[in-house]
Every structure is written in C-alpha cells, then in structure tokens.
C-alpha positions in Angstrom: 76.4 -79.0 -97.0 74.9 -81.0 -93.8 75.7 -80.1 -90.0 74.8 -80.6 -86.9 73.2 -78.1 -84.8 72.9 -77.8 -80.5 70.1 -80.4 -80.5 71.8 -82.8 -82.6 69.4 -82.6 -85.3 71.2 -82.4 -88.7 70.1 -79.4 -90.6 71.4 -78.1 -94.3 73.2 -74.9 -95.5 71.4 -73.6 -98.6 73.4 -73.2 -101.2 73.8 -70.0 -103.3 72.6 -70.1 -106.7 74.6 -69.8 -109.3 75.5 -66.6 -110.8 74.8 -66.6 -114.9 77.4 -66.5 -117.2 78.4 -63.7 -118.9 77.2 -63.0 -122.5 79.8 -60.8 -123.4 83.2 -61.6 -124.5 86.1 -61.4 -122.3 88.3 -59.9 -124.4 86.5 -57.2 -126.3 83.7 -56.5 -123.7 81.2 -55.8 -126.5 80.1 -58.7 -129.0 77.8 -61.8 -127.6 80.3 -64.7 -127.2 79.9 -67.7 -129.0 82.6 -70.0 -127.6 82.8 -70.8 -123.6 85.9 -72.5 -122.5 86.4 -73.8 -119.4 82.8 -73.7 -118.6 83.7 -70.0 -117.9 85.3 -68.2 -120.4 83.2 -66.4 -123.0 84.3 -65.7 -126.3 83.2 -63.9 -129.8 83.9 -65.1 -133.0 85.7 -62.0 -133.8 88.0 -62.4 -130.8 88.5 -66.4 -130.6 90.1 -66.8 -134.2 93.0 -64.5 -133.3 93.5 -66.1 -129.9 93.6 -69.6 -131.1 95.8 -68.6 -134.1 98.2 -66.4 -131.8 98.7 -69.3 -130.0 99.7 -71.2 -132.6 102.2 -68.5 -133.9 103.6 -68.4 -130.2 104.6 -72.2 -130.1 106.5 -71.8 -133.3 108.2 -68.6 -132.1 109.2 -69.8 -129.2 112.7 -70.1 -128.8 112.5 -69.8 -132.3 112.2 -73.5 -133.3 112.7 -72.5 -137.0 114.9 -70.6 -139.4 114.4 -68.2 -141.9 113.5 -70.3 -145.5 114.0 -74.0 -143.6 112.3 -77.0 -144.8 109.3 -78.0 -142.9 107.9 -81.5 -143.1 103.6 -80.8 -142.2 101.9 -84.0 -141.3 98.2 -84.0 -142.4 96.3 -87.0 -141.1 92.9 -85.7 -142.5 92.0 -85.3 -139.1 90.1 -81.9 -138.2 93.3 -81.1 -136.1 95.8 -81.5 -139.4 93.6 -80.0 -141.4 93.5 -76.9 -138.9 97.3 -77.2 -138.3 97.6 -76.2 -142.2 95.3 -73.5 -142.4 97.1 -71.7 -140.0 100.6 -72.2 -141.7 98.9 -71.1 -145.1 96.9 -67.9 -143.4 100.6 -67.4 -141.7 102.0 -67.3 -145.3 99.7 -64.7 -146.7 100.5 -62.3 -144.0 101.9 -58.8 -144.0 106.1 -58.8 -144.3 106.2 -58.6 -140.4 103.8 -61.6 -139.2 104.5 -63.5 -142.2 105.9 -67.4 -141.5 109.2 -67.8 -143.2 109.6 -71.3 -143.6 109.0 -73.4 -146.5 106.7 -75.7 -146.0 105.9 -79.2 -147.3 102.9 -80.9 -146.8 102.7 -84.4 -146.7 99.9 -87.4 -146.4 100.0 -90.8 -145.7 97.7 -93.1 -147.6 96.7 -95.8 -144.9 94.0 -97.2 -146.7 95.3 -100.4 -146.9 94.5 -100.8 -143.2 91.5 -99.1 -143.1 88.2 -99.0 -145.3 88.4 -94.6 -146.2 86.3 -93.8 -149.3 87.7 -94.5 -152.7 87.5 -90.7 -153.6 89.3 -89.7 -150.3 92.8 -89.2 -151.7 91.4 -87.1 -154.5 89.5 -84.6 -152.4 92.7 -84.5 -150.4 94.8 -83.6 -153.2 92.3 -80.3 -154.4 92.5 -79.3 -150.8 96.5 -79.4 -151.3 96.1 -77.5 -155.2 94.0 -75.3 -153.4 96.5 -74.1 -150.8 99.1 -74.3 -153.3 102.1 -75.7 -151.5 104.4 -78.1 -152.3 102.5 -81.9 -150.9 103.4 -85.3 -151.3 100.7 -88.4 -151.0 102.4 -91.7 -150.2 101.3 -95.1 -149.7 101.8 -96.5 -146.1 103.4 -99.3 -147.1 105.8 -98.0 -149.7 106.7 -95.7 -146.8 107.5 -98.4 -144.4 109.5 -100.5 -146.5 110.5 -98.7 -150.0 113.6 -96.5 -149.9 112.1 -95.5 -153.4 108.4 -94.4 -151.7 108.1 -90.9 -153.9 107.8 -92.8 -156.7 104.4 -92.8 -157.7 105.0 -95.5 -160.1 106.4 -98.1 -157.6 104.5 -101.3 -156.9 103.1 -101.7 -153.8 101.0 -105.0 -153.4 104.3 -106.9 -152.3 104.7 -104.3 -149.6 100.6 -104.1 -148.6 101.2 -108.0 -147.8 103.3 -107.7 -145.4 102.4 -104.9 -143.9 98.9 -106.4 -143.5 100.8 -109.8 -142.2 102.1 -108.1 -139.2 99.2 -106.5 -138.0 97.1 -109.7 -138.9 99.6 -111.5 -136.6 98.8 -108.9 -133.3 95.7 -110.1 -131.8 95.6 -107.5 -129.1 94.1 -103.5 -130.1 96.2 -102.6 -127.3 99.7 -103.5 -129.5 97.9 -102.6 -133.0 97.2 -99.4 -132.3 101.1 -98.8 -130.6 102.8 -100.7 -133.8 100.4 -98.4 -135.9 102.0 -95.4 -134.1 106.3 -96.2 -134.1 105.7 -97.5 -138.1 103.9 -94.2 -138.8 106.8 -92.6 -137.2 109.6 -94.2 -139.0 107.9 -93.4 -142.2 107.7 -89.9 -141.4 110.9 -89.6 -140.5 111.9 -91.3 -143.6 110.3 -89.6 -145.7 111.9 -86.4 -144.2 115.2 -87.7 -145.2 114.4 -87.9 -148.4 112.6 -84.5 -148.7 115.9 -83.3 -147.2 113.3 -81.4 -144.3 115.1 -80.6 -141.0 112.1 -80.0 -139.8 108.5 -81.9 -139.5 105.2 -80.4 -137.6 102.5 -82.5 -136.4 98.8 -81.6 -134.8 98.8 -83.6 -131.7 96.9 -81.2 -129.7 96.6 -80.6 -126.1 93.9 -83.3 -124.9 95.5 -86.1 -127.7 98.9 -85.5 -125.9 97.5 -85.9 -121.9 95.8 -89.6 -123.3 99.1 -90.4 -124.4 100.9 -89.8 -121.9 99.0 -92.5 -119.5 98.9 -94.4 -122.5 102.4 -94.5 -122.5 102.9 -94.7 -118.7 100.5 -97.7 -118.7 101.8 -99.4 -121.3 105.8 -99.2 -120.0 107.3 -96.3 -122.3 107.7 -94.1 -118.9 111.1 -92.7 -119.8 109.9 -92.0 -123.4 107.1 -89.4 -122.1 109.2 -86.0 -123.1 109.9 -87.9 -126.8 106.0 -88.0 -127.2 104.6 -85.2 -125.5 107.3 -82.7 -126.0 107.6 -79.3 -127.8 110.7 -79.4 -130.0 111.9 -83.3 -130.2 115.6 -84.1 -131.8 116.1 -87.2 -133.2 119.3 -88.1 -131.8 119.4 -91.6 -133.0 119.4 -90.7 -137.0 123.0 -90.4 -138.4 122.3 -88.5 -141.3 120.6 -85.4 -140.2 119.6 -83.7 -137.4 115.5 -84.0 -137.7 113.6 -82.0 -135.3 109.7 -83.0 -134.2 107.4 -79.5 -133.7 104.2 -79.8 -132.2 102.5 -76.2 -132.7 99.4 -77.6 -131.5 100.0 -78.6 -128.0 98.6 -75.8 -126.2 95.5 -76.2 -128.1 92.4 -78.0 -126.5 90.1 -80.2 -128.8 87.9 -78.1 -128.3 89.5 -75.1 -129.4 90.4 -76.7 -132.4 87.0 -77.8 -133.1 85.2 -73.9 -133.3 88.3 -73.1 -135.4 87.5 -75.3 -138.3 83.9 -74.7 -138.0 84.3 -71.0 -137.8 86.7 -70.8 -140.9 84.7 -73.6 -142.4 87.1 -75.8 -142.9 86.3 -80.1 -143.6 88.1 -82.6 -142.5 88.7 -86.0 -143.9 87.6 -89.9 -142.4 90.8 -90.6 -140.7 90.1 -93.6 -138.4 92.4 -96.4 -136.7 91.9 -99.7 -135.3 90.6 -98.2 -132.2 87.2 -96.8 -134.1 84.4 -98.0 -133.2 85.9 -100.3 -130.8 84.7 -101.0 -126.9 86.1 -98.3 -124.3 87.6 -101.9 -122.6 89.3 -103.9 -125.2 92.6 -101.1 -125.2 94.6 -99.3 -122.7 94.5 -96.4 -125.3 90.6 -97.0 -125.0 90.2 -97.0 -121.3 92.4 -93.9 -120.8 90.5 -91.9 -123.1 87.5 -92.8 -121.9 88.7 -91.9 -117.8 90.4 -88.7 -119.5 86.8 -87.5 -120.9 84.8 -88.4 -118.0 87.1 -86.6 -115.5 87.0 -83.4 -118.2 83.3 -83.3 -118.3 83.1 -82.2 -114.2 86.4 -80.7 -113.8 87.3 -78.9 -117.0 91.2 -78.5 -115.8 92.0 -82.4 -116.6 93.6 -81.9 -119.3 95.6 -79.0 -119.0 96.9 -80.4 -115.5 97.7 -83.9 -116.5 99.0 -82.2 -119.5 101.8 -79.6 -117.4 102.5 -82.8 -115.2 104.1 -84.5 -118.1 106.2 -81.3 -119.2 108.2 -81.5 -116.3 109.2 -85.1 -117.1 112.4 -84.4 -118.5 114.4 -86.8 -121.0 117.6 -89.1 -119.9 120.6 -86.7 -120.6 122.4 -90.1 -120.0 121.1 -92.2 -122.5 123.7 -94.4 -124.6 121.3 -96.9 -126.2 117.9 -96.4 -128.8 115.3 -98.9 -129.4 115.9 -100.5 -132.4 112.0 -100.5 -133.3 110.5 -97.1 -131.5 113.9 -95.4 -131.5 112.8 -94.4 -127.8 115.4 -94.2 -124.9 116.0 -98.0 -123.4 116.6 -98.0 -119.6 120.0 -99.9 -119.5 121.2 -99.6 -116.5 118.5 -100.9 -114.1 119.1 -102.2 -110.5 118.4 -105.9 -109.3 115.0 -104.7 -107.4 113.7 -102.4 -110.6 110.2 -103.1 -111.6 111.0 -104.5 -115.0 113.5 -106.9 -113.3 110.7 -107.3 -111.3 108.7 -108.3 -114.1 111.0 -110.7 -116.5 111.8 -112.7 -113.3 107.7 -113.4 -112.5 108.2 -114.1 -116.4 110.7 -117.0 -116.1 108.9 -118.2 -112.8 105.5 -118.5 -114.4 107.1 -120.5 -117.9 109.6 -122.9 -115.9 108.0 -123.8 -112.6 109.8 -124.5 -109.4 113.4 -124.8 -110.9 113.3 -120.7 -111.6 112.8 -119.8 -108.0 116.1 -121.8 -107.3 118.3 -119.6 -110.2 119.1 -116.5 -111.0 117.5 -114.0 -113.6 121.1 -114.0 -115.5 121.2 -117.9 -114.7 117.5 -118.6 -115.8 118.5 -117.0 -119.5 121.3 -119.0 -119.9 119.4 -122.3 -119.1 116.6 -121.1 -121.4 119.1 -120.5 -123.4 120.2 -124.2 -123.5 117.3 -126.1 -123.9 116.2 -124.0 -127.1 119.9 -125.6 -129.0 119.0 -128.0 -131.3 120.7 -131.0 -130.3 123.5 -129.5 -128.7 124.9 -127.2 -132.0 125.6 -123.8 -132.0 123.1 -122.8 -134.3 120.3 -120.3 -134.2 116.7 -120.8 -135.3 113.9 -118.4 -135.2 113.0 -117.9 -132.2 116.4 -117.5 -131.0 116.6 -114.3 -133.7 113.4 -113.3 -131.7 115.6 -113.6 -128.6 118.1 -111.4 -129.8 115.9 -108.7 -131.4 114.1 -108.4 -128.1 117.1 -107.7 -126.2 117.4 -104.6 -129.1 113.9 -103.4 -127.9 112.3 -101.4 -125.0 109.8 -102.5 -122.9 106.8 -102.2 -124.8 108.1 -103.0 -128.1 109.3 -106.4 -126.6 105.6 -107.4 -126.9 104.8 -106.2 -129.5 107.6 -108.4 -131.2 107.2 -111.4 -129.0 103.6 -111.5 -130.4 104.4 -111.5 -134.2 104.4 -115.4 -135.5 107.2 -114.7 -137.9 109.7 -111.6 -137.7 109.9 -112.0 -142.3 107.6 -109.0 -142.4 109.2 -106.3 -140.3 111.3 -103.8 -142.3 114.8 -104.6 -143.8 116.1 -101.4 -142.3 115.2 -103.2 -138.7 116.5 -106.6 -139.5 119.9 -105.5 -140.9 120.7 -102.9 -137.7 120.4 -106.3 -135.7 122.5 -108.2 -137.9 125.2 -105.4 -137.4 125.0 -105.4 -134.0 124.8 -109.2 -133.8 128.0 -109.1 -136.1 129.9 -106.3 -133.8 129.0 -108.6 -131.0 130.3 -111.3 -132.0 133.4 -109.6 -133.4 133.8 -108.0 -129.5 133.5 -111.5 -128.4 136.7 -112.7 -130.1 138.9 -110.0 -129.7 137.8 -109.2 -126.2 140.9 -111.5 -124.7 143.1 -109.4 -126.9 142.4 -106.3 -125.6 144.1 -104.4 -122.3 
C-alpha cells in the first residue's frame, strides 16, 4: 500500500506475509485435511462426508418438506450433482430407524439423446446403476415426455414425436432461447410425468453455484418475477389443477465444489450429460457469459456465490398473482404501469417496425392498427401469424421470443395449443355476453 511521507517522496508499506494454512481439520482437530473450502476451511475425509450429507438431510428436514411414506419424484440428469443427490437418498434409506428417510422414492431419467450425441451404451449403464440401488426408476424418452400422455409405455413410438421436437429447436437460431426452451419443456415433462406417477413430490440437484448463474440468467433474460419459482427451496405448482406438486431442491446449500469431493470420495461416476451450451463460446449465450463472470469473480473472492446466492432468497414470489404463462407456467406481470420497462420495451418495438406513424399513436392504438393491416382483405379471419399474436399475449416476457422465433407454432405440444384455444373460446364467449351482463 503506497503513501506519502514529510518529503513528498512516496514510499511502500510492506506487507505481511501470509500465515500458512492449517493442515488439520477444523472439525476434528486431528486428521490432515484433504478438502479446503473457501480457500480457508480445512477438512478430512472422515469429517467432510458427514458434513456435506448433514446438509443434505437438513434441507429436507426443514420445515419438514415431506411426509412419512410420500411419493418422491428424483430427477437424475447423469450429471455428477444427480448422481450425488441419489446416493444420499439411498445411504439415507439404509440408516438406523432414527436417521432413516421415510419417503418413497422414485427415480426417474430422461433420455435426451435425440438432441444430443450421448453414447449408445449410456442408458444401459444408467439402468445397472438404478438395479444397483434397487429403487423403483423410470427411463423415458424426451420426446414421448413432451408430447405423449402415454410416455411410460415403453412400447410407444416415438420418431413422430423426435420430429417435431427436433423441428422446434431447428427453428431457434439463437443458444440464448435453445438452452431456455430446453429448460420450461424439461419442466413440463417432469411435472407430467409426476402426474402420472401419482408423486406429490419431485427433488432435483440444482446445487448452490447452478442456482446463483440462474438467477442472472433469468434476470437478464426478463423472468425477474420468476426468480423465487427457480431458485427456491420448496416450490408449489399452483397452476396444475389436478394435484398439488411440490419442487424440493435438497441440494441448494451445496457448492459445486462440495459436491465434487463427495462423488470422488464415495467413488461415485457420473454420466455425459451435456446441452446445447457445451462446448460452445463463453459469448454466443447469456447463460454463457454469466457463467463465465460468475467463475471468474469466484476464483478471487470465494463468497460469490454464496452472496449472489442469499440475494435472490429474499426475492419473494407475487402473493397477487392471477395469471400463469401458458408456456413456462411462470408468474406474468399483468398489471404493469404506462412508464414500466417492458411497456418501455414493446413501444421501441412498434417504433422500430412502423416508422414515423408509431411515434404519433398509442401503444393500445399501434396494436389495433397492426392489427388491421395483417386482415386479409378486410374479413374477419385469422391466419397464422395472428394465432402467433394471440399465443404471445398468453406468454411472459421471455417466452414471447422464444415463440416469436419459431417459423411454425404445428410443433409445440397439444396440451399448449388447446389451453389457448380455450381461452380464445372463453374470450370470445365474454365478448358476446359482456352487454348482457350488470
């Protein structure tokens, strides 16, 4: 640190040097540690297994998320965090009659390689881990997931289903929207699929730094108010009618890191489980960039994470929420003011697609002339684009672009396209009897 002294010469403070780190382990005082956390916390082996595994069992206890014998949808991605996530429910299952989990658990995996190139063999070293365990696991394909309400069928034909699914991501020309459409499908699915398991519960292994990129993922990308719906502990799916499906994510207090000497101290492998973001450029995605500004920040001040991390818990979810987007099944913000930024934002829209003659109208005026010009010859009719129209106004922000960039809206899931063709049918219904009514 430089100063200046009486004569104005500059002169430098030395620093001191750095004390070594401890050897021992922090919490037993007597083994060598093998794990540093932190840059500053030393741990054994002996010690660091229980500590990352009673964290584990704390999240689930807390505020105990689940009953006694309840259903339990676990995700397994392949990734070394899923794999982790189910050696610590089966370990949890072989305890004594006090520690022991009381849930029932079943284990479930996608198959996604239709959109990515994983070994042929992959599924079948997946399902000897499963035997191995010897719980109750389900392996679906992606696509029969997406779009069959028969998906646990293993005998159901899925290259229909493969071609569209392949259509719409063929059709997004951007990583940025690939990689977002990749995560709401993968969320329908599961949340299908834990209808039809009849689970009231599903646990995934987002851990600690996957949720802090997400959340400036999502802030960047315009799914501000949908922050506590990713990140959070214990999520309720308010929008499904049927049951009352709660997401559990008994990793989040976990760092990557932590995760990492787990599986290598209980030798566990984990599977290729890649997206389109592999092996990409840190530039050509938002997801990229904040990953990579995330990491580098980590590197020199090892409390990144964990503080961007606690930030977003305190983002709370819209108590007042009275509409769900059709696509993400995210809160939509509604009721926005005139001077909002995505007001903001739809009106530089219109200005930049029709000139001079937007800056004289109205944002509700420059829908209805858009509106206008897109009738074909005057009819009332509808054509595509105009059922593009009306599915946007359905969406949130960010699934507006991701639907404004498919060519063709054929391949999206029935289950989508007949909601909107209810609410296009209340509408108009409301629209004729509205006169009627006091």
């Amino acid at each position: 640190m430089c100063s200046i002294n009486e004569e104005g010469a500059e002169v430098f403070e030395e620093f001191k040097p750095i004390e070594p780190l401890e050897l021992k382990c922090r919490k037993c005082l007597i083994e060598d540690g093998n794990v540093v956390l932190q840059k500053k916390f030393v741990y054994c082996k002996t010690c660091f297994v229980p500590m990352v595994t009673h964290k584990f069992r704390a999240t689930i206890g807390k505020s105990k998320l689940v009953n006694r014998g309840e259903r339990v949808l676990v995700c397994v991605s392949g990734s070394q965090s899923s794999i982790s996530l189910l050696h610590m429910i089966w370990t949890g299952l072989q305890q004594s009659t006090y520690k022991r989990l009381t849930f029932d658990p079943v284990v479930l995996y996608i198959d996604e390689s239709v959109l990515h190139d994983y070994p042929q063999d992959q599924v079948n070293k997946i399902k000897k881990l499963f035997e191995k365990y010897g719980l109750t696991y389900h392996i679906v394909k992606f696509a029969a997931a997406v779009y069959s309400d028969n998906c646990l069928n293993e005998d159901i034909n899925v290259d229909q289903y493969n071609d569209k699914l392949q259509n719409i991501f063929n059709n997004l020309s951007d990583l940025t929207l690939k990689e977002d459409m990749l995560m709401k499908l993968r969320k329908r699915a599961i949340t299908k699929l834990a209808d039809l398991l009849k689970c009231t519960r599903m646990m995934t292994a987002e851990n600690e730094h996957k949720l802090s990129i997400r959340l400036l993922s999502n802030v960047a990308l315009g799914r501000g108010s949908q922050i506590s719906l990713d990140i959070g502990l214990a999520v309720n799916n308010k929008n499904n009618d049927k049951t009352s499906l709660v997401t559990i994510r008994p990793m989040r207090n976990l760092s990557a890191k932590e995760i990492s000497y787990y599986a290598l101290f209980n030798k566990l492998d984990d599977f290729l489980h890649s997206n389109f973001l592999t092996a990409t450029s840190e530039d050509e995605s938002i997801q990229k960039t904040t990953e990579r500004f995330i990491n580098d920040l980590q590197v020199n001040f090892p409390s990144t994470v964990s503080t961007i991390f606690r930030t977003g818990e305190k983002i709370s979810e819209k108590t007042s929420a009275i509409a769900y987007c059709l696509l993400c099944q995210g809160v939509m913000d509604v009721d926005m003011s005139p001077s909002s930024a995505m007001e903001a934002t739809k009106y530089s829209k219109y200005v930049s697609l029709m000139g001079v003659k937007a800056l004289k109208l109205s944002l509700k005026e420059l829908k209805n002339e858009e509106t206008n010009e897109k009738k074909c010859n005057g009819c009332k009719c509808r054509n595509k684009q105009d059922l593009k129209e009306e599915i946007v106004e359905s969406l949130c922000y960010a699934c507006a672009h991701i639907i404004q960039d498919l060519e063709s809206l054929d391949d999206l899931p029935e289950e989508i396209l007949n909601k909107e063709k209810d609410r296009l049918q209340f509408k108009k219904m409301e629209e004729q009897i509205k006169d009627f009514l006091l």
